[in-house]
Phi, psi and omega in degrees: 000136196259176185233156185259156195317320230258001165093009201260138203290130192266007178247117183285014158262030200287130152316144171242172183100169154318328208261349188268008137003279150303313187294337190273357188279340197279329176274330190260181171116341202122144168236055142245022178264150201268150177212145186288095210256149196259180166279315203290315185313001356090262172290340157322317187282354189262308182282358178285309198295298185303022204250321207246000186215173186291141186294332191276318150358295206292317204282302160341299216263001144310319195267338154293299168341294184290316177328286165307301154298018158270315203291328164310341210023080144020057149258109199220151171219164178297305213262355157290317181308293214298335189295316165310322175296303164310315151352280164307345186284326122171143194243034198163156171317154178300323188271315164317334197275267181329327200264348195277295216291324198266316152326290156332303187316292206291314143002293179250011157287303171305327193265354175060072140246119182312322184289026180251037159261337162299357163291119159266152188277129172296167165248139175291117190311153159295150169213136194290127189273156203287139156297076184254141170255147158324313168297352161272344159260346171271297134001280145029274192298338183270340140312314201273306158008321181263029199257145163253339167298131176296310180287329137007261186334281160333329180251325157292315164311314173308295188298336168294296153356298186274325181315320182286308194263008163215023180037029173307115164337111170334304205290349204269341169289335185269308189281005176297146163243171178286001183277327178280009183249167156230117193254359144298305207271313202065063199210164156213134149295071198283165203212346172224097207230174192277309183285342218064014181268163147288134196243148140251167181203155194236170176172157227274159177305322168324264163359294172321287150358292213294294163346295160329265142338323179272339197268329168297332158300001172089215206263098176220171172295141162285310171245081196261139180322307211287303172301350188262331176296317179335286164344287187292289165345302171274357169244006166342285190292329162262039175204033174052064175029051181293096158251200183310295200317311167306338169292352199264344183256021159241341159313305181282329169285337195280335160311274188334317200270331180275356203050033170274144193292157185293331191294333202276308179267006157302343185265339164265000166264006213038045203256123183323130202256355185310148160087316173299080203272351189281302175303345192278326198206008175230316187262143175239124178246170167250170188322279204291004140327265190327276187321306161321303180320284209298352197255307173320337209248292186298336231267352178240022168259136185200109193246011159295161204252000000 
């Protein structure tokens, strides 16, 4: 059976009993003998994931599973699997590829056949990381310009804008409400974040401006998903493949460049302090810390049209 670091069995359906018998028979045998997996061996594991990670997660790491047992007919052997991997590879990004191998893995780790710690994780190639300029974004706002709906408009602008000057995640953007922004302070509070933590974040009069505007229109979506991917897609190529996701890495080079210290902006991008012992246990900022820091920096930078 296999065990998590901490020496404790990590699949929480191990049988007791009369019954674990059978279960060491479904893991043993060999592992090219084909052994038969259920739907339910399926949502147990789904509902495992959703006890320890985000509902986008859970749903993700289901819909690769099921994938890889279909293609199995939910038959599975050590040397089928591996042929599935091979298969797939490629047929996907280097990093999907890793994330298809490494899910699949943890599966079938939760189901204890032991041959899946001989499955190794691939590795990912380097890749020189994107480069976003202003002029790439400013490009941006001049697309969106030609939009004739006003609230459109407005809510793309708004979401550029905002994306770019506090280094929020897209997704994070998209769940804003108007209770979470505060436009005195020039601060929002997320509350449903990628870490599960609560974050703060700031932003520049530019921003505000935008905000303002958009918030005047009354009880409509701030940010709805479809239109804004839509958006980004189809103007992608006459905008040097500008998507959501890059404003947030421009937010982080234009800090650097700007010199606000790293520690200050790992805590407004939300970015993990694990390993980080000085941010873990030594440095403490308060709200109007941050916020000043980030006002020092931020507060003359303007990329509106």
């Amino acid at each position: 059976m296999v065990k998590s670091c901490g020496g404790q069995d990590s699949n929480p359906r191990t049988p007791a009993g009369a019954d674990l018998e059978s279960f060491r028979g479904r893991s043993g045998g060999g592992s090219d003998r084909r052994i038969d997996v259920s739907e339910e061996d399926l949502e147990l594991y789904v509902k495992h994931k959703g006890m320890t990670t985000c509902y986008k997660h859970t749903i993700r790491c289901k819909l690769l599973v099921r994938k890889f047992l279909e293609n199995q007919k939910w038959k599975i052997s050590y040397s089928d699997t591996l042929s599935y991997f091979n298969e797939i590879r490629n047929q996907c990004s280097p990093k999907t590829y890793r994330d298809n191998v490494l899910i699949v893995r943890d599966f079938l780790r939760f189901l204890g056949f032991e041959w899946s710690n001989r499955i190794k994780l691939p590795k990912i190639p380097h890749r020189l990381p994107v480069f976003v300029r202003t002029e790439q974004i400013e490009k941006l706002l001049s697309e969106i310009e030609t939009i004739e709906d006003p609230i459109k408009s407005q809510q793309l602008r708004a979401f550029t804008i905002l994306g770019a000057t506090t280094g929020m995640r897209s997704e994070e953007i998209y769940k804003l409400t108007p209770d979470e922004i505060d436009l005195k302070n020039r601060s929002i509070r997320l509350t449903n974040t990628k870490s599960g933590e609560d974050r703060m974040v700031f932003f520049n009069e530019d921003a505000k401006k935008e905000l303002e505007i958009l918030l005047e229109w009354g009880n409509l979506p701030l940010f709805p998903y479809r239109i804004i991917q839509r958006f980004y897609y189809t103007a992608k190529d006459r905008c040097d493949g500008l998507l959501p996701k890059y404003l947030r890495k421009y937010f982080s080079t234009t800090s650097d460049k700007l010199g606000m210290p790293t520690g200050v902006k790992k805590r407004l991008m939300g970015h993990s302090t694990n390993g980080d012992i000085d941010l873990q246990h030594y440095s403490a900022l308060t709200f109007d810390d941050l916020k000043a820091i980030y006002n020092r920096y931020w507060d003359e930078v303007q990329i509106s049209l």
